[in-house]
Backbone of each chain as ProteinMPNN parsed JSONL, in Angstrom:
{"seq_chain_A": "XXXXXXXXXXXXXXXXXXXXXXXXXXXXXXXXXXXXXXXXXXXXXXXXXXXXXXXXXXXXXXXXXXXXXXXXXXXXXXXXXXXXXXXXXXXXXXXXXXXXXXX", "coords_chain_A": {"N_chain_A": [[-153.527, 25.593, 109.557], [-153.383, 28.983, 108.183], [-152.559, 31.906, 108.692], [-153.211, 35.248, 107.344], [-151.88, 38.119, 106.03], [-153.165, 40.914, 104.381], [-152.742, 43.572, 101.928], [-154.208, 46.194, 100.613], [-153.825, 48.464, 98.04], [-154.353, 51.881, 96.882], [-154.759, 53.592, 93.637], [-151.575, 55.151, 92.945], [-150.648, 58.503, 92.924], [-148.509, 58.9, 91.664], [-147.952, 56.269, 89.787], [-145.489, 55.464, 88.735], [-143.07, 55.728, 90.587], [-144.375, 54.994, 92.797], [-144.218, 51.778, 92.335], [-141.392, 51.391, 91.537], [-140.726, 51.747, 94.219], [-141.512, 50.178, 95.705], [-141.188, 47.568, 94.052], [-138.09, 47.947, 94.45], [-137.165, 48.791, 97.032], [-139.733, 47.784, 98.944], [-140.647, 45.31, 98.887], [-137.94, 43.457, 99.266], [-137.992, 44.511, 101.778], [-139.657, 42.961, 103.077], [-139.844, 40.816, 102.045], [-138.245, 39.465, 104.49], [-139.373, 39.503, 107.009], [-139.423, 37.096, 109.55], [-140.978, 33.895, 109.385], [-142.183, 34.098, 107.435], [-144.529, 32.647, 104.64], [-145.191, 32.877, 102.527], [-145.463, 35.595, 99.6], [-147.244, 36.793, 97.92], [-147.895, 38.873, 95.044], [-150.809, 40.905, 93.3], [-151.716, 42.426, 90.428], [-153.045, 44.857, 88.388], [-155.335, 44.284, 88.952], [-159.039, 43.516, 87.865], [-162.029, 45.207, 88.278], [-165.057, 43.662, 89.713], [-167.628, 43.997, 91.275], [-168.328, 47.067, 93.187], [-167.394, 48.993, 92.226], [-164.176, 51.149, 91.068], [-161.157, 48.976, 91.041], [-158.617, 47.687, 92.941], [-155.133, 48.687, 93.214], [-152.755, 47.751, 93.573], [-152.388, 44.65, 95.151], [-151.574, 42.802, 97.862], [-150.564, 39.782, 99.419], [-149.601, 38.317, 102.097], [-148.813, 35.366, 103.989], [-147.904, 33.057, 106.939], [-147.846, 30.6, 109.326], [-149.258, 30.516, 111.734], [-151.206, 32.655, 114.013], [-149.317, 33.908, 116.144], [-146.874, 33.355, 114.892], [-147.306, 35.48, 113.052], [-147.334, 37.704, 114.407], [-145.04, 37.548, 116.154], [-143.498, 38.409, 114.039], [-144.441, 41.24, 112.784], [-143.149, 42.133, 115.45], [-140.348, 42.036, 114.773], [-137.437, 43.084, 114.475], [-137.137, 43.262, 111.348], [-139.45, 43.702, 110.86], [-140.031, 45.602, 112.336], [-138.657, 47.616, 110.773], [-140.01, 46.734, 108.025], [-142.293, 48.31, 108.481], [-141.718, 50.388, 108.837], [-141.296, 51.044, 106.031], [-143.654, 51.12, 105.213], [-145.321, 53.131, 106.122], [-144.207, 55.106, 104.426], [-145.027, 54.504, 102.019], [-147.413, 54.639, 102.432], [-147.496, 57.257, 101.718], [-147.685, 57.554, 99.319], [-149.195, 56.102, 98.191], [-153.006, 55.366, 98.812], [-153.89, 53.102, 101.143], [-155.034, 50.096, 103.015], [-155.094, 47.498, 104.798], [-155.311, 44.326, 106.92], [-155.095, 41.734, 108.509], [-155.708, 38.326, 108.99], [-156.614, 35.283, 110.084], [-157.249, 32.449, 107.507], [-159.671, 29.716, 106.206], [-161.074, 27.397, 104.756], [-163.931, 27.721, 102.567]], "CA_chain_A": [[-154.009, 26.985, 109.658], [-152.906, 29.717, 107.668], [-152.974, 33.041, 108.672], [-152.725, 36.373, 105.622], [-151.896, 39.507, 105.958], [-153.535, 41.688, 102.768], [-153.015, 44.927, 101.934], [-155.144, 46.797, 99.178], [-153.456, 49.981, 97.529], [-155.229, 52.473, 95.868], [-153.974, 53.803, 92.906], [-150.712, 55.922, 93.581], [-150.675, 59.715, 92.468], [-147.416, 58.361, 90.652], [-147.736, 54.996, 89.919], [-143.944, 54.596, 88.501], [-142.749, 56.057, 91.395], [-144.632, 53.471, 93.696], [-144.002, 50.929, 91.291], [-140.09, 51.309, 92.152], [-139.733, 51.534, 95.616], [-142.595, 49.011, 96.396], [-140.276, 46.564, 94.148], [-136.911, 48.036, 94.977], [-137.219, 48.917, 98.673], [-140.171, 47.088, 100.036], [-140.506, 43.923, 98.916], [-136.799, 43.483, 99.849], [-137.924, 44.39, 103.011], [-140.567, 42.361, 103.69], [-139.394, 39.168, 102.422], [-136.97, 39.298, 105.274], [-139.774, 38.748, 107.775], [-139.248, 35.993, 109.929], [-141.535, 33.016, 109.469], [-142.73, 34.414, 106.271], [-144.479, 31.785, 103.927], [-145.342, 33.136, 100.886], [-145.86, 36.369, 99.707], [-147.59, 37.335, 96.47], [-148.442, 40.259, 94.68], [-151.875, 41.041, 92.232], [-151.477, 43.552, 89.466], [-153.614, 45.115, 86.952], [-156.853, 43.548, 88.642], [-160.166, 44.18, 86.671], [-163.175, 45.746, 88.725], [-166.003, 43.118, 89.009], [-168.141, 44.915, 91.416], [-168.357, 48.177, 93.733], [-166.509, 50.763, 91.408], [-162.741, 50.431, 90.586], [-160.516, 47.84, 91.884], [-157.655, 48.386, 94.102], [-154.226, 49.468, 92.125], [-151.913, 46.696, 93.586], [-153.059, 43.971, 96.443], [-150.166, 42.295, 98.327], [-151.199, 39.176, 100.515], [-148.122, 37.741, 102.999], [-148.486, 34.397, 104.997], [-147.766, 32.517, 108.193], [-148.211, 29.241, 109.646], [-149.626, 30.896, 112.952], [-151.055, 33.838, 114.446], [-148.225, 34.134, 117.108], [-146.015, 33.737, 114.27], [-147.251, 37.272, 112.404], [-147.432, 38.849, 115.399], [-143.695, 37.483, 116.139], [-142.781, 39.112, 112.471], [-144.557, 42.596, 112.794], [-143.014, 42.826, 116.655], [-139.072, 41.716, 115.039], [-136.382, 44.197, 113.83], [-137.232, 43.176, 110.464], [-140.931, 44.118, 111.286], [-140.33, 47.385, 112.227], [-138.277, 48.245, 109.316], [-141.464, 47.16, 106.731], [-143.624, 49.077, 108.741], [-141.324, 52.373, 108.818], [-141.349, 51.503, 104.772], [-144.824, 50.784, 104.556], [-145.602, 54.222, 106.473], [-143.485, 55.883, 103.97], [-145.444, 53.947, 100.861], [-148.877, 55.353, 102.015], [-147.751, 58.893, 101.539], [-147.292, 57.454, 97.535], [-150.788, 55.833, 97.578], [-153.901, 54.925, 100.282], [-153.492, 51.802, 101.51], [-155.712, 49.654, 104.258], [-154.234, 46.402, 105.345], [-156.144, 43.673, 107.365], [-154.99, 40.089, 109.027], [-156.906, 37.018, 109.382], [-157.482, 33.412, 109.148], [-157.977, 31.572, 106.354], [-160.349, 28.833, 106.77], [-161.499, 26.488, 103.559], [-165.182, 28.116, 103.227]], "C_chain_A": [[-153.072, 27.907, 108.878], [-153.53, 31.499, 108.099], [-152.054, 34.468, 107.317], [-152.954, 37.609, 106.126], [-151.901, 40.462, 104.455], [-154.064, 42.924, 103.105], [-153.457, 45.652, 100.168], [-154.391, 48.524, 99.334], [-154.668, 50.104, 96.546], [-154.33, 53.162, 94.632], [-153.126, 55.366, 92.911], [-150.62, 57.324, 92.302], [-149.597, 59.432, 91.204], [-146.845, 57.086, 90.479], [-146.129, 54.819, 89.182], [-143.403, 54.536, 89.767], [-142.782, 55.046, 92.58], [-144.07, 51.986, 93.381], [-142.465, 50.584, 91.897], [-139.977, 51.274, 93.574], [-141.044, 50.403, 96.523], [-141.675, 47.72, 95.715], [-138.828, 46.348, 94.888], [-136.733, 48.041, 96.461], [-138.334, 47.709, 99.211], [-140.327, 45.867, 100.12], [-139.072, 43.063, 99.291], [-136.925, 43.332, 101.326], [-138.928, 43.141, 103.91], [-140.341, 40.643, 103.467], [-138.276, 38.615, 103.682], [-137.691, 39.069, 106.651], [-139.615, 37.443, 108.396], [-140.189, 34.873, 109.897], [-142.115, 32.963, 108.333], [-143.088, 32.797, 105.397], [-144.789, 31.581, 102.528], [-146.096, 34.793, 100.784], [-145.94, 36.736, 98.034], [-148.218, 38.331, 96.328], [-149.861, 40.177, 93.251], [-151.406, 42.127, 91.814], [-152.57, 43.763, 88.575], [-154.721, 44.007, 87.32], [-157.711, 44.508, 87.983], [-161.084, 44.214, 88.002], [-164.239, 43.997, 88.781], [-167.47, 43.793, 89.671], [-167.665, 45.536, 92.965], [-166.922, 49.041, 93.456], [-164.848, 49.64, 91.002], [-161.771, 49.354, 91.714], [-158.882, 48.198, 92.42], [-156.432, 48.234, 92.649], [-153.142, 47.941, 92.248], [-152.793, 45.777, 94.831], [-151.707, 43.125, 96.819], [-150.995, 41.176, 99.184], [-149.795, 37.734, 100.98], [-148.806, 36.78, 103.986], [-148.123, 34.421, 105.645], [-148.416, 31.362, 108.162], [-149.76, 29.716, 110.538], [-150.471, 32.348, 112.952], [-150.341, 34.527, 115.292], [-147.356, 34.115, 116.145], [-145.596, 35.093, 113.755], [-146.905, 37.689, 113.313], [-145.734, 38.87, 115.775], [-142.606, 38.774, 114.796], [-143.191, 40.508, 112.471], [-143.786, 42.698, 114.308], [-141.704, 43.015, 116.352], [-138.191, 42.887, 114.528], [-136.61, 44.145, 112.707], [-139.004, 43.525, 110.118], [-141.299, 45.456, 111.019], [-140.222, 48.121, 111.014], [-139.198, 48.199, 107.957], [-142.179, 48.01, 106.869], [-143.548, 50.422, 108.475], [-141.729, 52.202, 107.171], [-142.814, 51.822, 104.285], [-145.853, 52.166, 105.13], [-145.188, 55.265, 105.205], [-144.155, 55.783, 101.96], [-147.016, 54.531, 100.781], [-148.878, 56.624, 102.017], [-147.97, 58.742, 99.715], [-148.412, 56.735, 96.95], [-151.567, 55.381, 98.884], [-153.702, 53.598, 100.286], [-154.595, 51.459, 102.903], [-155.743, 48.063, 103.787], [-155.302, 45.696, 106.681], [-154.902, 42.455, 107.749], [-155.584, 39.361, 109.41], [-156.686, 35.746, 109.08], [-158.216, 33.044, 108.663], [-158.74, 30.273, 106.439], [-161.029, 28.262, 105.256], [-163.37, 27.415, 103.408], [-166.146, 26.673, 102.726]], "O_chain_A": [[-151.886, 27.582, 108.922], [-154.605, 32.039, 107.836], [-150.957, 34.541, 106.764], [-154.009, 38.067, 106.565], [-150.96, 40.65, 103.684], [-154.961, 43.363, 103.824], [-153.013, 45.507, 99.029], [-154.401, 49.366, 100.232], [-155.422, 49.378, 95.898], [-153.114, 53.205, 94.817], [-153.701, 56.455, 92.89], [-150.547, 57.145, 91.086], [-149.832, 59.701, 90.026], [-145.715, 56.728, 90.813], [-145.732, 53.655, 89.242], [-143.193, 53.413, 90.223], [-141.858, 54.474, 93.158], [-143.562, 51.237, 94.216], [-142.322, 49.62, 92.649], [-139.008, 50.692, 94.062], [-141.2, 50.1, 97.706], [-141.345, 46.834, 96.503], [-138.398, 45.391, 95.532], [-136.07, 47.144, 96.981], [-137.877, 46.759, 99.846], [-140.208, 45.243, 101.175], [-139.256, 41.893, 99.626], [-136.35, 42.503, 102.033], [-138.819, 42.674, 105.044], [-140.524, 39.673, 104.202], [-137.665, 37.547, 103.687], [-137.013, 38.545, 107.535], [-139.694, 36.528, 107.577], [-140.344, 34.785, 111.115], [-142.631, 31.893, 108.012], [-142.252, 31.894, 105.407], [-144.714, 30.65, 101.726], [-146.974, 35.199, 101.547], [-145.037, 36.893, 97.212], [-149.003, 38.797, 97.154], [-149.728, 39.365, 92.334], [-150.739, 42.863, 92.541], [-153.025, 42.781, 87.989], [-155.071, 43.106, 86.558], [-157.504, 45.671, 87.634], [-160.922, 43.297, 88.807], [-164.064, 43.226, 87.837], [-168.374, 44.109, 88.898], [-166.951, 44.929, 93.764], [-165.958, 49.475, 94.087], [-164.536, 48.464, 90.813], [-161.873, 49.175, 92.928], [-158.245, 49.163, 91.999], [-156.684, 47.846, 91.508], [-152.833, 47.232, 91.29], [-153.789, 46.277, 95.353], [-150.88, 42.871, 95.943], [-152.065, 41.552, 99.663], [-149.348, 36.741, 100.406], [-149.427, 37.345, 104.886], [-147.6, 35.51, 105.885], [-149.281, 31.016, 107.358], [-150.917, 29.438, 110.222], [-150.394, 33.094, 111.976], [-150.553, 35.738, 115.36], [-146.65, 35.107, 116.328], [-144.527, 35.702, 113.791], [-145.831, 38.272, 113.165], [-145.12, 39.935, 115.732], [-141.608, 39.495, 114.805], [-142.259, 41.232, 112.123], [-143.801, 43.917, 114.484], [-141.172, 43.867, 117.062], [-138.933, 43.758, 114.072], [-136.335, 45.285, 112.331], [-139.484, 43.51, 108.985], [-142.048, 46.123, 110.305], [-141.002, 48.847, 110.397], [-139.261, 49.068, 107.087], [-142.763, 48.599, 105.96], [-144.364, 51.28, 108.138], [-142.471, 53.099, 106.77], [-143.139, 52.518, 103.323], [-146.993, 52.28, 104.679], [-145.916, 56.245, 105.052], [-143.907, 56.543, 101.024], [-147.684, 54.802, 99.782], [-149.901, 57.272, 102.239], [-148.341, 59.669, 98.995], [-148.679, 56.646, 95.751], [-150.948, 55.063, 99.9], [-153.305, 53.032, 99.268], [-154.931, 52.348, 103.685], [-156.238, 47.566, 102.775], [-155.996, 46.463, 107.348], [-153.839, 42.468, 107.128], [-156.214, 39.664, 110.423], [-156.59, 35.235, 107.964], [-159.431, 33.037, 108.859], [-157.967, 29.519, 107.029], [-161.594, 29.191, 104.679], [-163.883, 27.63, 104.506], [-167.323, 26.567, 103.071]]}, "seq_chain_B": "XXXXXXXXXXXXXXXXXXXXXXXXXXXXXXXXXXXXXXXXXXXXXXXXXXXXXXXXXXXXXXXXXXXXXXXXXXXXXXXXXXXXXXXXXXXXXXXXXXXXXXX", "coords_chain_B": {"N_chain_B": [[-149.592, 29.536, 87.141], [-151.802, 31.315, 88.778], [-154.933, 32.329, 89.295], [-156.723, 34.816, 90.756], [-159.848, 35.505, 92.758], [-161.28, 37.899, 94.118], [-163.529, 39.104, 97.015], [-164.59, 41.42, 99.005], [-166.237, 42.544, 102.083], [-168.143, 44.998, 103.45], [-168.943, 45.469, 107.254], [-172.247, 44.018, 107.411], [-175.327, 45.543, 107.696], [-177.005, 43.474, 109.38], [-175.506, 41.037, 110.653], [-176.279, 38.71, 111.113], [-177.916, 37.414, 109.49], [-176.811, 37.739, 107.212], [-174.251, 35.92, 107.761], [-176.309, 33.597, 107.425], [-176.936, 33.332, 105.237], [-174.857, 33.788, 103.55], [-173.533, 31.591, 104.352], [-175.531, 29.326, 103.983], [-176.302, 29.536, 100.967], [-174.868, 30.96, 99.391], [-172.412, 29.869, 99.643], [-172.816, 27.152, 98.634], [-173.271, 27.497, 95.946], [-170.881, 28.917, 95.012], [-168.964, 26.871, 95.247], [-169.814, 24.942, 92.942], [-168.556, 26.02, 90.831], [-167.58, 26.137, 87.999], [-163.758, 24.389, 87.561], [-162.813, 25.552, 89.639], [-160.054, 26.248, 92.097], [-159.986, 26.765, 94.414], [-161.102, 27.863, 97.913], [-161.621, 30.243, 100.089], [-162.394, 31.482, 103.037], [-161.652, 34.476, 104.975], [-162.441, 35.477, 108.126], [-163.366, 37.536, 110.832], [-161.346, 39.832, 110.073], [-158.526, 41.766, 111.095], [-157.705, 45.32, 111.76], [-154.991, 46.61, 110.617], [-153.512, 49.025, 108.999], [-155.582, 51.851, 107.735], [-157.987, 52.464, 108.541], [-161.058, 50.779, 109.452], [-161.419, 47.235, 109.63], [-162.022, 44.788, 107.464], [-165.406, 42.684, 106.778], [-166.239, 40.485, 105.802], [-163.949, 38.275, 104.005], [-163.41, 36.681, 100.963], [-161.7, 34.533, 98.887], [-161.329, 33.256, 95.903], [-159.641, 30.818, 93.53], [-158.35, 29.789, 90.507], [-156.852, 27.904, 88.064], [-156.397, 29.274, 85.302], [-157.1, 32.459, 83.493], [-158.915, 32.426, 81.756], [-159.909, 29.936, 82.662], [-161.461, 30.983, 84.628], [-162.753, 32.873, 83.11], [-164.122, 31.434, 82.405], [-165.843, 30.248, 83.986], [-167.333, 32.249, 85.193], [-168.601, 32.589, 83.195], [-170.757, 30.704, 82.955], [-173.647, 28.443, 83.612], [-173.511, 28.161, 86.0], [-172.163, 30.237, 87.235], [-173.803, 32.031, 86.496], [-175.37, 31.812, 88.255], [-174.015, 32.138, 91.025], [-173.486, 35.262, 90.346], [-176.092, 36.167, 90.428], [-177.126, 35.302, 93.32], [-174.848, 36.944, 94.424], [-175.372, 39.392, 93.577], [-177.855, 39.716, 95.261], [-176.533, 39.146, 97.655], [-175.409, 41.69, 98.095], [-177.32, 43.424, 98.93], [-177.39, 43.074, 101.331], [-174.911, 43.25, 102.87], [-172.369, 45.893, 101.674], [-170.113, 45.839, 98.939], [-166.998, 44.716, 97.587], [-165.367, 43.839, 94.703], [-162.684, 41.924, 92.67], [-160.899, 40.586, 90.374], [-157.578, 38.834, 89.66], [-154.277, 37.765, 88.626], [-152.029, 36.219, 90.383], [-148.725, 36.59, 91.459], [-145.446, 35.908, 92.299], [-144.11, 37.531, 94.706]], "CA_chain_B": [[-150.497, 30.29, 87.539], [-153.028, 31.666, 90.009], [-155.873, 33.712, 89.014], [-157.583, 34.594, 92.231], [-161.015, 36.495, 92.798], [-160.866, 38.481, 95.879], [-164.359, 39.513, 97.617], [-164.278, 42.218, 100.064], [-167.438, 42.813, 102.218], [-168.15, 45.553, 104.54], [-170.138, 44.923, 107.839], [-173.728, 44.052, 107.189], [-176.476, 45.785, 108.832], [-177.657, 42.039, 110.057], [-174.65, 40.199, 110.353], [-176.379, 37.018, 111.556], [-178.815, 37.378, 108.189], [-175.93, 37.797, 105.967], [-173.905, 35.068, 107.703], [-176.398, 32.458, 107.609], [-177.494, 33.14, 103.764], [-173.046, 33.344, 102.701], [-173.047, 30.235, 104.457], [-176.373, 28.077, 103.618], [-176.904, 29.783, 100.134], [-173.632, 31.651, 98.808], [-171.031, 29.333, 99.426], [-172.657, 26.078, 98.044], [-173.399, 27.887, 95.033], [-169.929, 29.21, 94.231], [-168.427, 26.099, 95.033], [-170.245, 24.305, 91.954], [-168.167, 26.767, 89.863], [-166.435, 25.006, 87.127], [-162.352, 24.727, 87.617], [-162.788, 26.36, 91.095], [-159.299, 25.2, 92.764], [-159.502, 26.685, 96.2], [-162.173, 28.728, 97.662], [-161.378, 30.147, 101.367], [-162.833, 33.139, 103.832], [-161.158, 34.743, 106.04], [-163.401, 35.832, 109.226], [-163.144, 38.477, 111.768], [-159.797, 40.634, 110.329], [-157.757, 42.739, 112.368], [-156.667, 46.288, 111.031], [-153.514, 47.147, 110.781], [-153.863, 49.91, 108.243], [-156.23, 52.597, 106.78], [-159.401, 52.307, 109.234], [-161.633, 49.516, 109.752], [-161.15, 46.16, 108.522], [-163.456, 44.352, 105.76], [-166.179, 42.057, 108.041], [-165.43, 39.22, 105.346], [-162.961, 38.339, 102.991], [-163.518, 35.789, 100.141], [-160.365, 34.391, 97.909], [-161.506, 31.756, 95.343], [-158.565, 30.466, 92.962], [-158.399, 29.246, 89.158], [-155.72, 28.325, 87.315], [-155.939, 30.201, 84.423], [-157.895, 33.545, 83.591], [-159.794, 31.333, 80.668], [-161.185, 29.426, 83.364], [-162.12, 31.79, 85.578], [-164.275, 33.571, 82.852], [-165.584, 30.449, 81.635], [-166.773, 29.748, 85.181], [-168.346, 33.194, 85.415], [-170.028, 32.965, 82.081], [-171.852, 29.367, 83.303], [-174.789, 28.418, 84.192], [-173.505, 27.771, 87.897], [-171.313, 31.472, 87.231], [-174.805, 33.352, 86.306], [-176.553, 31.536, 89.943], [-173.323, 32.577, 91.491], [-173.554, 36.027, 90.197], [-177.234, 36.667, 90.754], [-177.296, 35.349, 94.645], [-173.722, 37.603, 94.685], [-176.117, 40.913, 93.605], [-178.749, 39.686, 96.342], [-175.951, 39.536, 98.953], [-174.561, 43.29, 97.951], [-177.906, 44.397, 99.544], [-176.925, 42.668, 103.074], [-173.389, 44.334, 103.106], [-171.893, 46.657, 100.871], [-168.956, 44.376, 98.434], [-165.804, 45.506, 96.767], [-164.598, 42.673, 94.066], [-161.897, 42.049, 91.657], [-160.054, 39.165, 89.977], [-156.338, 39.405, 89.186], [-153.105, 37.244, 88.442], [-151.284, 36.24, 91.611], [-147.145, 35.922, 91.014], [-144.933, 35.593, 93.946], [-143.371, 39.062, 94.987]], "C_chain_B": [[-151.453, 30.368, 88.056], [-153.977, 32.674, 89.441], [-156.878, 33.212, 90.49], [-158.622, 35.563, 92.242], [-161.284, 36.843, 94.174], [-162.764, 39.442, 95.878], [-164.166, 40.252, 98.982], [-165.51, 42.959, 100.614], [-167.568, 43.489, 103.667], [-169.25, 44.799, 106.123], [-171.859, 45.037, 107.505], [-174.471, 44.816, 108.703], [-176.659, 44.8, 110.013], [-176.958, 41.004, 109.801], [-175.221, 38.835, 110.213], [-177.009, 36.768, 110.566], [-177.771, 37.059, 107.343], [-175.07, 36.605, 106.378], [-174.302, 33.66, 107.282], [-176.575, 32.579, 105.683], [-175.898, 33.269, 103.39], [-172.719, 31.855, 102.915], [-173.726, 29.07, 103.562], [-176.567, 28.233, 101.719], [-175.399, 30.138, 99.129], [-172.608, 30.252, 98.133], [-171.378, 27.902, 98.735], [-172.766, 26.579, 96.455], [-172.268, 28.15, 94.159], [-168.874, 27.774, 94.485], [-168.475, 25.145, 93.978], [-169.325, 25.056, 90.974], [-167.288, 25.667, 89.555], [-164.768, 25.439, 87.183], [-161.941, 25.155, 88.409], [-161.811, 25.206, 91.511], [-159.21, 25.741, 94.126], [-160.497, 27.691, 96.707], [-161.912, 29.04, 99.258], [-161.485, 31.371, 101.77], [-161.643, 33.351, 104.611], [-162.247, 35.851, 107.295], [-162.927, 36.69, 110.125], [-161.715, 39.077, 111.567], [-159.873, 41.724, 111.279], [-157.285, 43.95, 111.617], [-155.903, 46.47, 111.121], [-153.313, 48.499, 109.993], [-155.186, 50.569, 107.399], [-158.074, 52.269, 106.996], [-159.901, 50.75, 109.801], [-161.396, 48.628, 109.031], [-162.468, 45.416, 107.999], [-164.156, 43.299, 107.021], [-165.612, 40.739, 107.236], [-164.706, 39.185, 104.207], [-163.141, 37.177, 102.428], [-162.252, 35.907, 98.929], [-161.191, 33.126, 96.884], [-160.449, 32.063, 94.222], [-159.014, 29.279, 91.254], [-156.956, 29.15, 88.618], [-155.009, 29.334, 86.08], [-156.879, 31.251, 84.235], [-158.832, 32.635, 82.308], [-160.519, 30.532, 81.56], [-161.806, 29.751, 84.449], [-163.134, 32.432, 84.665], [-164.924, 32.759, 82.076], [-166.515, 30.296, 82.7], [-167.55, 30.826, 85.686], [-169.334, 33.252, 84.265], [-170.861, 31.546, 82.158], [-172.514, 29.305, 83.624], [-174.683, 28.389, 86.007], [-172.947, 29.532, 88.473], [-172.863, 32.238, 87.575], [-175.456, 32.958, 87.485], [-175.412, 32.048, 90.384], [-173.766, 34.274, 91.94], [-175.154, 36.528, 90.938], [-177.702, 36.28, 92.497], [-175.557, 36.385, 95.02], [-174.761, 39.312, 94.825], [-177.434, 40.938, 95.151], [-177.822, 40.139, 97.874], [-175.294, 40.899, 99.23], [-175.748, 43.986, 98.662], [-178.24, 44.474, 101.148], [-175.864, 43.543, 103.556], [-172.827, 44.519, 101.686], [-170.23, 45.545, 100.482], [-168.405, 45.008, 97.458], [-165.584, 43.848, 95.78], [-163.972, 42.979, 93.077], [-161.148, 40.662, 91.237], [-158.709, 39.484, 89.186], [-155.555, 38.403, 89.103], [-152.08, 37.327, 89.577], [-149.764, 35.864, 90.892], [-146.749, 36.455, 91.977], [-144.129, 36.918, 93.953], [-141.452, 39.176, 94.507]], "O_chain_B": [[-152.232, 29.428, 87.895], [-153.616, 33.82, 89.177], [-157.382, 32.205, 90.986], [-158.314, 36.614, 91.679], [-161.465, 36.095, 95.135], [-163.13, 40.2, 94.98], [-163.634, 39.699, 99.944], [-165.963, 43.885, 99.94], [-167.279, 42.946, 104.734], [-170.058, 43.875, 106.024], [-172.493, 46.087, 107.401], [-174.324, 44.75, 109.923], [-176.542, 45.065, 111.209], [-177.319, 40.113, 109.032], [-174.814, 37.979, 109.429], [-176.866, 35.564, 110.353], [-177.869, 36.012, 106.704], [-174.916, 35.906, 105.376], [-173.537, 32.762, 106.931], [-176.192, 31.61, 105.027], [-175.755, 32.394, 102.535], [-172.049, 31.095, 102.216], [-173.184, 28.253, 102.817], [-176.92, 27.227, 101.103], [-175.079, 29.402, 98.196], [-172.262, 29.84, 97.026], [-170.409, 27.334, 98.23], [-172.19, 25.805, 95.69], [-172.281, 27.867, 92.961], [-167.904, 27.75, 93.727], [-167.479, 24.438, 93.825], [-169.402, 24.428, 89.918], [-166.647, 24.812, 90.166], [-164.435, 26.593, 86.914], [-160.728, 25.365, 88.399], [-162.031, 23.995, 91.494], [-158.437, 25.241, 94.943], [-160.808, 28.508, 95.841], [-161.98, 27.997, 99.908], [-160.929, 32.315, 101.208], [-160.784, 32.5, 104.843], [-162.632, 36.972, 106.962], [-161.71, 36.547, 110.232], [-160.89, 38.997, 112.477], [-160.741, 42.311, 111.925], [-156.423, 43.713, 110.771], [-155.75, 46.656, 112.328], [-152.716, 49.251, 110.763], [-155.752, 49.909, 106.528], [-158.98, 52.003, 106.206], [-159.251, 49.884, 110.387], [-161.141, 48.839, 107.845], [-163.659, 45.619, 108.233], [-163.543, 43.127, 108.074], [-164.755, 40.012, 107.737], [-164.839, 40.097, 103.392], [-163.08, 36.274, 103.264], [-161.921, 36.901, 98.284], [-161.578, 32.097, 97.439], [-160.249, 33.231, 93.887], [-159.779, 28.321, 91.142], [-156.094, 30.026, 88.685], [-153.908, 29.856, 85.905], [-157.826, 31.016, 84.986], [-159.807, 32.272, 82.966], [-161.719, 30.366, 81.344], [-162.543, 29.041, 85.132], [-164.267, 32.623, 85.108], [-165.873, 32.976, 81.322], [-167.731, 30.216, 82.527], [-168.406, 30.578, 86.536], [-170.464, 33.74, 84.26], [-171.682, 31.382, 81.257], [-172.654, 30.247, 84.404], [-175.521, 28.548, 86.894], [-173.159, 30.013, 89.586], [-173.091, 32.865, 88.609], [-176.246, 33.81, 87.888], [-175.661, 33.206, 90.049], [-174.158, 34.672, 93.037], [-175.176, 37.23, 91.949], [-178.615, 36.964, 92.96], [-175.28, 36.341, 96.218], [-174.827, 40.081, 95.784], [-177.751, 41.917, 95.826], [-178.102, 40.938, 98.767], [-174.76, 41.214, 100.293], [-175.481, 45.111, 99.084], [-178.859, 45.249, 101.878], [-175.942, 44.379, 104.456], [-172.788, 43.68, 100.785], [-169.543, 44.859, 101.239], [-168.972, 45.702, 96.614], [-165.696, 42.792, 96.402], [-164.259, 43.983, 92.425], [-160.944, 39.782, 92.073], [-158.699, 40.255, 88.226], [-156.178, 37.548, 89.733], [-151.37, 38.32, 89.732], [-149.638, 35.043, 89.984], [-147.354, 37.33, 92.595], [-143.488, 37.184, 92.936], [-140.836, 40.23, 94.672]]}, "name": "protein", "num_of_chains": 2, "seq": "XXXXXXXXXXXXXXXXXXXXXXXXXXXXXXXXXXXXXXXXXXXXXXXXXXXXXXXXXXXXXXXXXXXXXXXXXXXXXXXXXXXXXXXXXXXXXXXXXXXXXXXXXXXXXXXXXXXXXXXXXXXXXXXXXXXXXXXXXXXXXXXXXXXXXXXXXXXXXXXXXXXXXXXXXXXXXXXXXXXXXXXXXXXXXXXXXXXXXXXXXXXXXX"}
């Protein structure tokens, strides 16, 4: 089982701006999750349909679903979340978790 | 490299309509896609950010962006595509295809 946590930005009023403290600050922070199993980033997707396509997409692993939930509840949790509060003043953002399942 | 095609589909009017035709009709269809290396939903997310979360989430995976738009310009790509426009009038569908690299 794999569970993913993916979050879709929209494109930031000042994308350098985001650009830096989404590499410098948050990804820093977030690889520091506990159980973490992979966490990759999309860039510079292309549209295919309903309008434009999100600006960045982030999508972070787990074994478990008690694991995430372990990782957003830990000290290292909080601290993404304060960043990731602080990242949707610099673009919209809406974030999801689920299991992945072969379709 | 990862080139991944991310499907993002609000709730349908008639979920149980739209489930059984993603399941019986959709998914054997895009699985014929040529070079297709991984193809996997994710079902019932959880929000965590920026409202409601998407009803389903579709990831399918290519290695390279060359064979991702060979496998959309194919004969199995254009049945893909054309039961993809049928299912946009079940639930409303965000898509994009982008270059995954590890954060």
């Amino acid at each position: 089982m794999t569970v993913r946590f993916l979050a879709l930005y929209e494109t930031p009023a000042d994308p350098a701006a985001f650009d830096r403290h989404y590499r410098e600050v948050h990804v820093p922070l977030a690889r520091r999750l506990p159980g973490l199993r992979r966490y990759v980033i999309g860039r510079d997707p292309a549209a295919v349909r309903g309008g434009a396509p999100c600006y960045l997409i982030a999508e972070l692993e787990w074994d478990t679903l008690e694991e995430s939930h372990a990782a957003f509840a830990s000290p290292e949790g909080h601290a993404t979340a304060a960043d990731a509060t602080y990242l949707q003043e610099l673009a919209p953002v809406r974030s999801m978790i689920f299991t992945v399942g072969e379709a």
